[in-house]
N, CA, C and O atoms as a GROMACS GRO file, in nm:
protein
  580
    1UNK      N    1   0.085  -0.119   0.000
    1UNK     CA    2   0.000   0.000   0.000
    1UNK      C    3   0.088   0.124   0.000
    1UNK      O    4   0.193   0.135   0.064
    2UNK      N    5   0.030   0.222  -0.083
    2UNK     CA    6   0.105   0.380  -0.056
    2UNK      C    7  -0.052   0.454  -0.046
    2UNK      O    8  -0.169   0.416  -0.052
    3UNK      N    9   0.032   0.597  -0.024
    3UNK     CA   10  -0.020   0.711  -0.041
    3UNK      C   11   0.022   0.814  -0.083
    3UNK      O   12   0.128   0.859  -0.039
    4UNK      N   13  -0.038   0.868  -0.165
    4UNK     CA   14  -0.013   1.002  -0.285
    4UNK      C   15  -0.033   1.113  -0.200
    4UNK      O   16  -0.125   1.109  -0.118
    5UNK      N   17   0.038   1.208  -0.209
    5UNK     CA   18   0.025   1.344  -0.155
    5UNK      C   19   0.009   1.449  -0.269
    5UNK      O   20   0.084   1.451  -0.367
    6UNK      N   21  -0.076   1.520  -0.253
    6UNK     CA   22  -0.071   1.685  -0.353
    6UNK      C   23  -0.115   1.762  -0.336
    6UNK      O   24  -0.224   1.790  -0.286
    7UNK      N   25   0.008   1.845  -0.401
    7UNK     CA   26   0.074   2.014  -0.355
    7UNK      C   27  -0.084   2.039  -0.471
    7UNK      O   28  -0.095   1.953  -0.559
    8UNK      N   29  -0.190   2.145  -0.468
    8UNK     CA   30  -0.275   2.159  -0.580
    8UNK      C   31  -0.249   2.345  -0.574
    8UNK      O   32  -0.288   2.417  -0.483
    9UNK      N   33  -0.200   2.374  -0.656
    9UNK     CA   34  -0.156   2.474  -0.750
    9UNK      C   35  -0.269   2.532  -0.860
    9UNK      O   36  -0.338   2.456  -0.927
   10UNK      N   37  -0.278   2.659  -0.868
   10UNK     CA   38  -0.336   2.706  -0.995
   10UNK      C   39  -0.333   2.674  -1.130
   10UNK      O   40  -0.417   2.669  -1.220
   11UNK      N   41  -0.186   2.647  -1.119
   11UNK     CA   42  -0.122   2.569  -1.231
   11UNK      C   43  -0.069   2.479  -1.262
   11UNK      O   44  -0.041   2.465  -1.381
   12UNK      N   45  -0.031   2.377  -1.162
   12UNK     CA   46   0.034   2.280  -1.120
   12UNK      C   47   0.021   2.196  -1.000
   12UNK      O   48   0.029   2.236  -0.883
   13UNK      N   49   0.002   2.082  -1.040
   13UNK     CA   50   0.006   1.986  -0.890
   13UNK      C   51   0.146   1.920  -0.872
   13UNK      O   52   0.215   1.875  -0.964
   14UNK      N   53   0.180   1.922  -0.732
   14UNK     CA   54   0.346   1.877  -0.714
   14UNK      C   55   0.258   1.743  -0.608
   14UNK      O   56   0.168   1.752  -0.524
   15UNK      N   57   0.319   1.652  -0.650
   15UNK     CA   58   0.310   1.459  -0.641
   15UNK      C   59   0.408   1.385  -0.587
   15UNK      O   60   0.503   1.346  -0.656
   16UNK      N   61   0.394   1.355  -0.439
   16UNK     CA   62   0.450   1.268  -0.360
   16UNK      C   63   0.398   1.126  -0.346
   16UNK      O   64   0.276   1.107  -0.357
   17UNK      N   65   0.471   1.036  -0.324
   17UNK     CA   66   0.474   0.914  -0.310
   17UNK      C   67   0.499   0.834  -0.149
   17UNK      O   68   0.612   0.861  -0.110
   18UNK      N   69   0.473   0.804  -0.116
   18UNK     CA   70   0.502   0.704   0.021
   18UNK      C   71   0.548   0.536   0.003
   18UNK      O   72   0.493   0.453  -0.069
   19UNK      N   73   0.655   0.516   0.086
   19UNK     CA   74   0.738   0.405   0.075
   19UNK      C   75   0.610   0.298   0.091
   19UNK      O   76   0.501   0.340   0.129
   20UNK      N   77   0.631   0.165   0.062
   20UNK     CA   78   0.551   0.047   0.107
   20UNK      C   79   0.476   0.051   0.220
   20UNK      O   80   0.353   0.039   0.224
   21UNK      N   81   0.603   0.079   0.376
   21UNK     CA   82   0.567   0.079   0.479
   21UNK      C   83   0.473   0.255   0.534
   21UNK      O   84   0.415   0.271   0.641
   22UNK      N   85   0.483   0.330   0.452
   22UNK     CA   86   0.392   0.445   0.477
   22UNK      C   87   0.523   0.544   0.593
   22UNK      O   88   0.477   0.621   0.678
   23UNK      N   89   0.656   0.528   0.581
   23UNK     CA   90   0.730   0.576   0.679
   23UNK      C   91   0.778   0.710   0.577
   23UNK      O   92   0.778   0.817   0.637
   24UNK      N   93   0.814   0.715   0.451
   24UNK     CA   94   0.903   0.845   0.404
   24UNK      C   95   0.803   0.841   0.297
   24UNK      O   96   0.748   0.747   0.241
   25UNK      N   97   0.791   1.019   0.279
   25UNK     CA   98   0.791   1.033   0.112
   25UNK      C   99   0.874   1.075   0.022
   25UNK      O  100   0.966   1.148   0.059
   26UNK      N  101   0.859   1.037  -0.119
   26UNK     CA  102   0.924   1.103  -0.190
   26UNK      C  103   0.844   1.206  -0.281
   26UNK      O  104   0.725   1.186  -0.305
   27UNK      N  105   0.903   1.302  -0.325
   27UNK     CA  106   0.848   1.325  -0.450
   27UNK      C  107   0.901   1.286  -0.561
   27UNK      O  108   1.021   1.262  -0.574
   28UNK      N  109   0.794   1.273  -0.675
   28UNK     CA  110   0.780   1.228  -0.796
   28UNK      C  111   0.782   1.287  -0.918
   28UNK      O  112   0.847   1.249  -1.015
   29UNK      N  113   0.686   1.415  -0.908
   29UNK     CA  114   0.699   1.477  -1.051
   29UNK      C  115   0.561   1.618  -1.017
   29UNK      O  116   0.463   1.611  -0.944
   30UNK      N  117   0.598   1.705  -1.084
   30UNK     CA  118   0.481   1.825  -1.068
   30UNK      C  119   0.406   1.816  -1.239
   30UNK      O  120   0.446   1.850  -1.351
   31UNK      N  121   0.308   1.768  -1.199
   31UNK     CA  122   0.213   1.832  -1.322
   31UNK      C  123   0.164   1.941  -1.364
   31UNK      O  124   0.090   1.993  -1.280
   32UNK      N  125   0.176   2.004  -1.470
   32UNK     CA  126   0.185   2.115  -1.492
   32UNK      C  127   0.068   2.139  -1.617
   32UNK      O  128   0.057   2.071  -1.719
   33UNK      N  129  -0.020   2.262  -1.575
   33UNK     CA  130  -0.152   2.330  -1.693
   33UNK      C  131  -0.163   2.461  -1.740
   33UNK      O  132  -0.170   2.562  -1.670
   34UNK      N  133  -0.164   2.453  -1.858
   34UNK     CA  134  -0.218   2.588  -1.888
   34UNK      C  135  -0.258   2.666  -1.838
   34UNK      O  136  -0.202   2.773  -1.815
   35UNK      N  137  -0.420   2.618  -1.790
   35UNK     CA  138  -0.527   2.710  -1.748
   35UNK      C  139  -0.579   2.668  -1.627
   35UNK      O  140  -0.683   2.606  -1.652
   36UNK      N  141  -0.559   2.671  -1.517
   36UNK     CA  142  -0.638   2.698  -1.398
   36UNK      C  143  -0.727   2.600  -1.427
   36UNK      O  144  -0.682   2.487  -1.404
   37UNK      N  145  -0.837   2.604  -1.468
   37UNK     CA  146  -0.941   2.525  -1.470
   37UNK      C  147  -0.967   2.415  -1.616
   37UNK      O  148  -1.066   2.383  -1.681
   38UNK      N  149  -0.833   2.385  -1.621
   38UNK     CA  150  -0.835   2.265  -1.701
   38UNK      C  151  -0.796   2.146  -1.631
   38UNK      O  152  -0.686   2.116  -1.676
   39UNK      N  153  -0.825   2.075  -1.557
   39UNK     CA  154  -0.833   1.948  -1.540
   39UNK      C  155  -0.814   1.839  -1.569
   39UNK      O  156  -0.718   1.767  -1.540
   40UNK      N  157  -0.876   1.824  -1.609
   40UNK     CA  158  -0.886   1.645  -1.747
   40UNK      C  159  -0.765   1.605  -1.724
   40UNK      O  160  -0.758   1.504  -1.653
   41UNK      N  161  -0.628   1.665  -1.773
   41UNK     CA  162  -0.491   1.604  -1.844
   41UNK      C  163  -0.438   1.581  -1.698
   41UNK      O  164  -0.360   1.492  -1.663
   42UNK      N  165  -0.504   1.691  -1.608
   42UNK     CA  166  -0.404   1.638  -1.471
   42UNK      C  167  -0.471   1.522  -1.389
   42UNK      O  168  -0.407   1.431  -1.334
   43UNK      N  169  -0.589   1.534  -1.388
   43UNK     CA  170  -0.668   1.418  -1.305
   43UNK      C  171  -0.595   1.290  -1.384
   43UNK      O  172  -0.512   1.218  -1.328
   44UNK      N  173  -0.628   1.278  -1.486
   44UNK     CA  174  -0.576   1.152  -1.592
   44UNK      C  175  -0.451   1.143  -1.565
   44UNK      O  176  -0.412   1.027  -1.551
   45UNK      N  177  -0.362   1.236  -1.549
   45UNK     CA  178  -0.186   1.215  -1.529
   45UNK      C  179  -0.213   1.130  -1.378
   45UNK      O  180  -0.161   1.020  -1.357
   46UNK      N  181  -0.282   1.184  -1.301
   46UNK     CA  182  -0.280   1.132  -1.099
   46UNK      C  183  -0.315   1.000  -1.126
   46UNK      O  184  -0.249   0.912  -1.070
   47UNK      N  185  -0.437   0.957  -1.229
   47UNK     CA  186  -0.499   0.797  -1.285
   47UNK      C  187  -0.359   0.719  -1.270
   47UNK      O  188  -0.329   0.634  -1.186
   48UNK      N  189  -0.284   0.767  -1.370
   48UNK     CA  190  -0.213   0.670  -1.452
   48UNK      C  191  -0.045   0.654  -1.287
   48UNK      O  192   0.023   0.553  -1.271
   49UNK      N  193  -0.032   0.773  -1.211
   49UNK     CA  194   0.018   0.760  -1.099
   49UNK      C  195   0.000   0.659  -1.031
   49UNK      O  196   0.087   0.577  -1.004
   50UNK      N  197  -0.157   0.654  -0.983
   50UNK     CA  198  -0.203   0.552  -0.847
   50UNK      C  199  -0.209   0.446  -0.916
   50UNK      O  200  -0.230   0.349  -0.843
   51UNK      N  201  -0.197   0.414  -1.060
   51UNK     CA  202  -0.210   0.238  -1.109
   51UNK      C  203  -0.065   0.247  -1.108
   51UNK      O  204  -0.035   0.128  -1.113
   52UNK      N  205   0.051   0.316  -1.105
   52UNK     CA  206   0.190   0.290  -1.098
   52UNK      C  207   0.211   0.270  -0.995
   52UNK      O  208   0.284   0.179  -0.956
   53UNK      N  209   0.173   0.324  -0.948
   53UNK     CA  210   0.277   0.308  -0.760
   53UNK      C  211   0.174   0.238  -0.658
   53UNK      O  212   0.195   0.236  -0.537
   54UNK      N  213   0.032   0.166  -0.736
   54UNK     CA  214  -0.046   0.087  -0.619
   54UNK      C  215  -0.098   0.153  -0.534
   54UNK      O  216  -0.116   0.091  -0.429
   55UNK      N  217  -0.148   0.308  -0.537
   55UNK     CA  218  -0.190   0.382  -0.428
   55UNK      C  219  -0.330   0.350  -0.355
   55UNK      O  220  -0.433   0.296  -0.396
   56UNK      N  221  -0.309   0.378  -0.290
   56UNK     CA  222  -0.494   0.305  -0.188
   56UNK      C  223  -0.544   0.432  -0.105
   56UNK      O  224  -0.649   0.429  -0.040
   57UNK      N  225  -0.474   0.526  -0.112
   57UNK     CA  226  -0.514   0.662  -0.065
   57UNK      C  227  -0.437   0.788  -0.094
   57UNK      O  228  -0.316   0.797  -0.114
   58UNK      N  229  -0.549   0.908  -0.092
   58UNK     CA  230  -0.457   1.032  -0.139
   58UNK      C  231  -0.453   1.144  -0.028
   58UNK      O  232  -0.555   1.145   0.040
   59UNK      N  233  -0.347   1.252   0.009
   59UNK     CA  234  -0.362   1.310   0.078
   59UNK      C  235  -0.303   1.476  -0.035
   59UNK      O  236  -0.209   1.516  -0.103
   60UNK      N  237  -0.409   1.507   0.003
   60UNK     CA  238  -0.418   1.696  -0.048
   60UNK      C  239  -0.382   1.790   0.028
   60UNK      O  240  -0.438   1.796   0.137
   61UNK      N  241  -0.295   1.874  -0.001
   61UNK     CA  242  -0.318   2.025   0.043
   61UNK      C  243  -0.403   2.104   0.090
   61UNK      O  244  -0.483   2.142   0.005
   62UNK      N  245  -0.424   2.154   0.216
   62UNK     CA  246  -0.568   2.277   0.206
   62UNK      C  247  -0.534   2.372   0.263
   62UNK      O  248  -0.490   2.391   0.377
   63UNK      N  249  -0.569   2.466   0.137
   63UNK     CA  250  -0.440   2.627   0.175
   63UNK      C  251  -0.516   2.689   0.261
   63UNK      O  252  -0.610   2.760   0.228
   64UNK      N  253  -0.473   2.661   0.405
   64UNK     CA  254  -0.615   2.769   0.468
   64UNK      C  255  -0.528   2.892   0.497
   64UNK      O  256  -0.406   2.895   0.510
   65UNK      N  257  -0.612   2.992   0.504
   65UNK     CA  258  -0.519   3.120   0.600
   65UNK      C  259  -0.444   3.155   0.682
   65UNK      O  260  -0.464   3.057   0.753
   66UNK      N  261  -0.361   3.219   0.745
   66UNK     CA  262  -0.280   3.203   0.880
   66UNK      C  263  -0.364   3.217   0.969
   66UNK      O  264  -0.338   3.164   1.077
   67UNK      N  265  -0.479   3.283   0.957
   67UNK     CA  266  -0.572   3.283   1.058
   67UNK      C  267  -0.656   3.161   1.107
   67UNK      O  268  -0.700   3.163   1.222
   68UNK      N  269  -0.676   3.072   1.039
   68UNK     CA  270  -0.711   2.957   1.014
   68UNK      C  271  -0.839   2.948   0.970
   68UNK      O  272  -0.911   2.864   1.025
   69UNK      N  273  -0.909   3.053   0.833
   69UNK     CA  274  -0.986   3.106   0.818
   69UNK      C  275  -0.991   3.012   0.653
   69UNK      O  276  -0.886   2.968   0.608
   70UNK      N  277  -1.095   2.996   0.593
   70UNK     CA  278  -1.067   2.941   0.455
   70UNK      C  279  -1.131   3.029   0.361
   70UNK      O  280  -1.247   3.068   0.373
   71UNK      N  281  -1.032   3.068   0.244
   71UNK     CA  282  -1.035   3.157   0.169
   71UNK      C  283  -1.084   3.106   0.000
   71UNK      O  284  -1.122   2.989   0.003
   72UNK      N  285  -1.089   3.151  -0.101
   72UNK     CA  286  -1.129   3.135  -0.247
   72UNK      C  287  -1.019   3.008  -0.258
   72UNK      O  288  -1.051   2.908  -0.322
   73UNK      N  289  -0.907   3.015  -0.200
   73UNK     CA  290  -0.822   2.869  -0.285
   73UNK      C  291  -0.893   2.714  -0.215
   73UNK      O  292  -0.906   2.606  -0.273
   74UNK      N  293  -0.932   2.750  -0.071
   74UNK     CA  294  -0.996   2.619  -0.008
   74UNK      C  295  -1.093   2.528  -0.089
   74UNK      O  296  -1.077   2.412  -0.126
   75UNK      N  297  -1.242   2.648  -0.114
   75UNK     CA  298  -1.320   2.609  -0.204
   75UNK      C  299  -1.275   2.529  -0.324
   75UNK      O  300  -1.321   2.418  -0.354
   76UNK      N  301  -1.160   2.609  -0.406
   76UNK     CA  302  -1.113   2.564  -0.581
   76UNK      C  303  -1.047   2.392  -0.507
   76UNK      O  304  -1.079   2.281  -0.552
   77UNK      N  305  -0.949   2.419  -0.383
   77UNK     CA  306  -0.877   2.234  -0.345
   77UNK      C  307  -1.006   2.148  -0.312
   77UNK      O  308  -0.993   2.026  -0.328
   78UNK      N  309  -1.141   2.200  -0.264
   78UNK     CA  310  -1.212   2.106  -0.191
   78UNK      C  311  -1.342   2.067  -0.313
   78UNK      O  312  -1.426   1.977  -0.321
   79UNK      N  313  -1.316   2.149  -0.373
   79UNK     CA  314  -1.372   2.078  -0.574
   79UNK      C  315  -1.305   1.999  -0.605
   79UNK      O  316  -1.347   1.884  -0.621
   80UNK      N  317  -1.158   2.038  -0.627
   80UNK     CA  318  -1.067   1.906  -0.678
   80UNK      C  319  -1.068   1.778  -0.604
   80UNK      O  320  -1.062   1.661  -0.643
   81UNK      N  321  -1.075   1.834  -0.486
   81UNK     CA  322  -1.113   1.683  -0.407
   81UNK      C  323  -1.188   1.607  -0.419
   81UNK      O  324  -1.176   1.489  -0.386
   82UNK      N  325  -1.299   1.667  -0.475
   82UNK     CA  326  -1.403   1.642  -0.467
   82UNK      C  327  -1.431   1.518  -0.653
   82UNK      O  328  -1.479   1.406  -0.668
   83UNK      N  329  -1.389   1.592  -0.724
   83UNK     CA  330  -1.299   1.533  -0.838
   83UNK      C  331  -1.263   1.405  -0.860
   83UNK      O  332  -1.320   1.314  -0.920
   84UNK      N  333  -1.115   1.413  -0.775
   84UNK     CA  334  -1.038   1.307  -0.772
   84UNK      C  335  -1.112   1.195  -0.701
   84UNK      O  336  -1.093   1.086  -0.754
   85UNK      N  337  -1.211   1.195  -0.567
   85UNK     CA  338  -1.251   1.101  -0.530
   85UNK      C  339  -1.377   1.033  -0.648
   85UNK      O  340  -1.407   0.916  -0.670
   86UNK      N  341  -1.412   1.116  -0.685
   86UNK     CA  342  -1.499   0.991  -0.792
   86UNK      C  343  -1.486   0.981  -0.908
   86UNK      O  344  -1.571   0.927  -0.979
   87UNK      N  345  -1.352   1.043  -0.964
   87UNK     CA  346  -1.289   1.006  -1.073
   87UNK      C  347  -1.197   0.866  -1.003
   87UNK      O  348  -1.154   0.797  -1.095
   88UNK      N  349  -1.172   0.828  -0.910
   88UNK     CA  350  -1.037   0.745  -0.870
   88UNK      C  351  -1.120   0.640  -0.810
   88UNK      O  352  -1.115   0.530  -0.866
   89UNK      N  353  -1.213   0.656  -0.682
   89UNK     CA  354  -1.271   0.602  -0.598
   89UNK      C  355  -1.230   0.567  -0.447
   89UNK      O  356  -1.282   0.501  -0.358
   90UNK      N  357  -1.080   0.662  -0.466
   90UNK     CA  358  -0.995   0.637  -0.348
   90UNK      C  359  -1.044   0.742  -0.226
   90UNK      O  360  -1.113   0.842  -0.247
   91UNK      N  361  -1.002   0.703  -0.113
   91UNK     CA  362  -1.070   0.854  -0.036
   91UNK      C  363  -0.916   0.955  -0.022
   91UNK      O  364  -0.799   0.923  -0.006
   92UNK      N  365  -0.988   1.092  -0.036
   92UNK     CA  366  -0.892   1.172   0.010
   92UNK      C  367  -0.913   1.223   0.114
   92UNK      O  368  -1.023   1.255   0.157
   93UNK      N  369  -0.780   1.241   0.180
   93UNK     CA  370  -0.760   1.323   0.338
   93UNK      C  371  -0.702   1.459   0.268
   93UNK      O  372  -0.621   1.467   0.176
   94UNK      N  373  -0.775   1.575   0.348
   94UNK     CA  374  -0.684   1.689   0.350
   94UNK      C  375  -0.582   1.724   0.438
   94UNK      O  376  -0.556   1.642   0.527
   95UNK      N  377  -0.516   1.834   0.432
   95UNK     CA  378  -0.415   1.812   0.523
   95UNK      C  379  -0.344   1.950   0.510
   95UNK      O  380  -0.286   2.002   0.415
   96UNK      N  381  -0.375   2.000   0.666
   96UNK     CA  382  -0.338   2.210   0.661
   96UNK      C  383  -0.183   2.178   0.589
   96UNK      O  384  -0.096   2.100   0.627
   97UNK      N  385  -0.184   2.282   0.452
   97UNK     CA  386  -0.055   2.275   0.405
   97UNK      C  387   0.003   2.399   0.449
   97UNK      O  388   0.089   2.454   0.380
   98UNK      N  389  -0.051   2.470   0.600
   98UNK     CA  390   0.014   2.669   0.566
   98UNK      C  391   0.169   2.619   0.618
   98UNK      O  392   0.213   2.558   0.716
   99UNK      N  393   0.229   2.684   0.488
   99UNK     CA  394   0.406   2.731   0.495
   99UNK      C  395   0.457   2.631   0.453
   99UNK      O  396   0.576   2.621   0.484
  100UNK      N  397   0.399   2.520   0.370
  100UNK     CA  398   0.481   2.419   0.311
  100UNK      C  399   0.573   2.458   0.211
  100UNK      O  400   0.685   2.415   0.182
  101UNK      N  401   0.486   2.568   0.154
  101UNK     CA  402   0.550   2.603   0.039
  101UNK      C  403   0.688   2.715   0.128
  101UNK      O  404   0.776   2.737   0.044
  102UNK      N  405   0.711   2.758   0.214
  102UNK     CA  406   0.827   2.850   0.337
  102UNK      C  407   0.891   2.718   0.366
  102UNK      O  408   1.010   2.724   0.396
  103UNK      N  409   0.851   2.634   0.363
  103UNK     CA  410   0.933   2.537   0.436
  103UNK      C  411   1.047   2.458   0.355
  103UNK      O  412   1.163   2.427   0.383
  104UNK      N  413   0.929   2.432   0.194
  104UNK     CA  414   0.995   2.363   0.101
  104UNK      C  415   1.087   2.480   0.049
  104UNK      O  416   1.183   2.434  -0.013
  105UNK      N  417   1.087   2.618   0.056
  105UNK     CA  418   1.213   2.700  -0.013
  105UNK      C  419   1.313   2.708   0.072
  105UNK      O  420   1.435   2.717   0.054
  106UNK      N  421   1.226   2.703   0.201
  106UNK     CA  422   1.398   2.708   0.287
  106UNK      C  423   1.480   2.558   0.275
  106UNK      O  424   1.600   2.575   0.301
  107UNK      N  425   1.451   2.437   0.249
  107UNK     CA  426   1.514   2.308   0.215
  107UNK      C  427   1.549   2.357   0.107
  107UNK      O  428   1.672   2.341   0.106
  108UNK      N  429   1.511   2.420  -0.011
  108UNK     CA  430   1.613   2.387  -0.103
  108UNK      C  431   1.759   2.528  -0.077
  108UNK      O  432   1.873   2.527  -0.122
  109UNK      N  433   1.698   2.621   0.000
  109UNK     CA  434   1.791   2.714   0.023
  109UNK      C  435   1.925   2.631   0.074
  109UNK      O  436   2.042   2.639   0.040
  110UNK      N  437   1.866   2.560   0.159
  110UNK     CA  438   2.004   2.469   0.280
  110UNK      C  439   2.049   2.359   0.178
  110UNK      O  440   2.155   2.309   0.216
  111UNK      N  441   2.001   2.302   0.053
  111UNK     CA  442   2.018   2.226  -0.005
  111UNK      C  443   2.164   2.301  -0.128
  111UNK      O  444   2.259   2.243  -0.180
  112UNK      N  445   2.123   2.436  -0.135
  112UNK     CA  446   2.243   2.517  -0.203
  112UNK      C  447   2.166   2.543  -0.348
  112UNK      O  448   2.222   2.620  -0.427
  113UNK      N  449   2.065   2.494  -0.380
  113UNK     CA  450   1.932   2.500  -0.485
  113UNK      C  451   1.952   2.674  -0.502
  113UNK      O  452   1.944   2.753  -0.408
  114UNK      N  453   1.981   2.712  -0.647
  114UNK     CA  454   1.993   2.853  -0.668
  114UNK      C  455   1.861   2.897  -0.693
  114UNK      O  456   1.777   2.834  -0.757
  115UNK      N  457   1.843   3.021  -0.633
  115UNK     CA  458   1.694   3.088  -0.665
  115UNK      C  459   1.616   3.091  -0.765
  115UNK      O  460   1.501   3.130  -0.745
  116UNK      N  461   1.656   3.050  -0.899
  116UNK     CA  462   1.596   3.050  -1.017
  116UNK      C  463   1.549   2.909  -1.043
  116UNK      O  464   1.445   2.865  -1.094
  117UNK      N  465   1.692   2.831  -0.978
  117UNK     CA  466   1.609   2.669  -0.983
  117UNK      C  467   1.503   2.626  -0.870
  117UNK      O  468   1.477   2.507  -0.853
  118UNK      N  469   1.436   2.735  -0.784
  118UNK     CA  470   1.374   2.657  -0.701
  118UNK      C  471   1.240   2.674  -0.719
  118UNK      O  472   1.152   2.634  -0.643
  119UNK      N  473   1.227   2.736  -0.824
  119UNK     CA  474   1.025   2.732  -0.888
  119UNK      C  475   1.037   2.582  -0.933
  119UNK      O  476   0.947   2.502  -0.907
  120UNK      N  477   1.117   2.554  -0.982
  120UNK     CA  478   1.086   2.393  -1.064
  120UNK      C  479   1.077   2.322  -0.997
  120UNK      O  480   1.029   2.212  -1.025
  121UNK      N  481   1.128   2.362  -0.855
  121UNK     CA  482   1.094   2.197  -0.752
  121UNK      C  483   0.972   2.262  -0.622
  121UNK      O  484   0.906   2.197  -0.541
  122UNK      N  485   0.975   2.333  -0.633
  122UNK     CA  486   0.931   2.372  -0.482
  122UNK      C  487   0.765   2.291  -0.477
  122UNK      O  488   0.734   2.219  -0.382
  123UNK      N  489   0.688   2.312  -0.574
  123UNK     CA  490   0.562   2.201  -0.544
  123UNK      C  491   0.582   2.066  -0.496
  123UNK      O  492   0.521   2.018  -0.401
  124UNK      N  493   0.684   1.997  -0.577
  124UNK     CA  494   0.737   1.874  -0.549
  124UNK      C  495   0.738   1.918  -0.413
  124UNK      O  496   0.642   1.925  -0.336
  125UNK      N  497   0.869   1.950  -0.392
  125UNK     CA  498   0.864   1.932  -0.219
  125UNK      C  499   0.817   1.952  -0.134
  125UNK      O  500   0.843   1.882  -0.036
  126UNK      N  501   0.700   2.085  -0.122
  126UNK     CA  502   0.535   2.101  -0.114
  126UNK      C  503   0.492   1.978  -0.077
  126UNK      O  504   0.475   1.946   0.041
  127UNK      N  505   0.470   1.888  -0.197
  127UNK     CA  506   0.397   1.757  -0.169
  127UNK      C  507   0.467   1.643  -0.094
  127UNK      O  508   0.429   1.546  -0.030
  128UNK      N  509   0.564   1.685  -0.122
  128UNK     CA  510   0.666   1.578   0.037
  128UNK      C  511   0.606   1.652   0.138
  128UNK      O  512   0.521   1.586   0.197
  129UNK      N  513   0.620   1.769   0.181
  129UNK     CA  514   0.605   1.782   0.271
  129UNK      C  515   0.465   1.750   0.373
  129UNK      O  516   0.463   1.715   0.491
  130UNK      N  517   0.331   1.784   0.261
  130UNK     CA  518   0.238   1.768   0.340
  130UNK      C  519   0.231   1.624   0.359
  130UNK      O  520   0.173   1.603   0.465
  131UNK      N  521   0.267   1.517   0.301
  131UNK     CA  522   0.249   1.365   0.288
  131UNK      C  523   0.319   1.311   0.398
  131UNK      O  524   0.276   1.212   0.457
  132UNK      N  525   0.452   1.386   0.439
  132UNK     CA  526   0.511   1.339   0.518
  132UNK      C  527   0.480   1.334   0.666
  132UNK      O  528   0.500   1.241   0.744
  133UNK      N  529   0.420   1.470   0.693
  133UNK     CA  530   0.306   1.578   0.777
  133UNK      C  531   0.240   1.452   0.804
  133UNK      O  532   0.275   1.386   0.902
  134UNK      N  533   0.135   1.405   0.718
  134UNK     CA  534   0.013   1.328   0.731
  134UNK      C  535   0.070   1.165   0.750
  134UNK      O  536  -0.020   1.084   0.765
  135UNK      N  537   0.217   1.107   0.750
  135UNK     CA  538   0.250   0.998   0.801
  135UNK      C  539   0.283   1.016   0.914
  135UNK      O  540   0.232   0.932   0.988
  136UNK      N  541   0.376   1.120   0.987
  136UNK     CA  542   0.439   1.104   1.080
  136UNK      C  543   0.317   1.104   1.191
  136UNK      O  544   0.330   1.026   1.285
  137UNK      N  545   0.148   1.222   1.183
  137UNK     CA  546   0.120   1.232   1.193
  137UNK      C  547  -0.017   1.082   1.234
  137UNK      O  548  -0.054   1.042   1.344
  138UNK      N  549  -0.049   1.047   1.132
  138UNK     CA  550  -0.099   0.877   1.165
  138UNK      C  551   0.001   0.774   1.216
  138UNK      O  552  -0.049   0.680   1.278
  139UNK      N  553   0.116   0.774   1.204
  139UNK     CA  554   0.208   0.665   1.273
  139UNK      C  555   0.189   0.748   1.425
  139UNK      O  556   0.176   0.661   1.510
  140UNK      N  557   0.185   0.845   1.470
  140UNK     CA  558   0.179   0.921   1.614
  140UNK      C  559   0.017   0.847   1.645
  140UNK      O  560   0.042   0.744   1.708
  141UNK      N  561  -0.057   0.853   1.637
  141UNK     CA  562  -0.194   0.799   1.625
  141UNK      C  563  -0.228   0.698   1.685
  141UNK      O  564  -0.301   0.680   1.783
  142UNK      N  565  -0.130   0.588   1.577
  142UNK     CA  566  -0.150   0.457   1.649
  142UNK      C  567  -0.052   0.457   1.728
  142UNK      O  568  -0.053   0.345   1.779
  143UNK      N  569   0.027   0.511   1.766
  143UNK     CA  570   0.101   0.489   1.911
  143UNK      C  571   0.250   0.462   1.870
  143UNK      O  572   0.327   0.432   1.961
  144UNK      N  573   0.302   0.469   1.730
  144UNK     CA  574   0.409   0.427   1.672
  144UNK      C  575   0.508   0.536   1.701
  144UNK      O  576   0.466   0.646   1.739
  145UNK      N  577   0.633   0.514   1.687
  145UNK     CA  578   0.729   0.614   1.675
  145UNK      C  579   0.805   0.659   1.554
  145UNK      O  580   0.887   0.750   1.563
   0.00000   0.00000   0.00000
């Protein structure tokens, strides 16, 4: 069993993966759209993901506010969610992503990642991050370390 994590972007979804045992993620690849509200090619790209890597669950992004208030992007992630579960049939968990995207630039800062190269990864690691969030997070749960 895994689980898929995603960064969901205006323009791009960044796609994490989880080991067998559900302990690390990786990321995988950012899908990338034209238009905001084109869909189709990315839902179909996530399809052809969860029959690769055997996924049995997905975990999403949900950009809430610092206030912890939910704004116009919540609504647009909790459509897509809404989406992916009966395009796939898998269930999705959300999962507060505020500062993943602060978190994932400061890793690639410490990583030595030059400022121009870090638009190309930063969703990716976005989606590590919240996936990873949401394991360490259920392994704490059941009582695991």
């Amino acid at each position: 069993m895994r689980i898929m994590g995603l960064d969901f972007g205006s323009k791009t979804v960044g796609v994490a993966i989880s080991d067998p045992l559900l302990v690390t993620a990786q990321g995988i690849e950012i899908i990338r759209r034209k238009d905001e509200n084109k869909l189709r090619q990315s839902l179909a790209r996530i399809e052809e993901l969860i029959g690769e890597y055997e996924v049995e669950e997905i975990v999403l992004g949900l950009p809430k506010n610092m206030n912890d208030t939910l704004g116009p992007r919540v609504e647009m992630t909790l459509e897509f969610k809404d989406k992916l579960e009966r395009r796939t049939g898998l269930q999705v968990h959300t999962w507060d992503e505020r500062l993943t995207t602060v978190a994932a630039n400061k890793v690639m800062m410490e990583a030595g990642i030059r400022r121009e190269n870090r638009k190309e990864h930063v969703d990716k690691i976005a989606a590590v991050l919240i996936l990873q969030g949401f394991l360490d997070a259920r392994r704490m749960a059941q009582g695991e370390k």
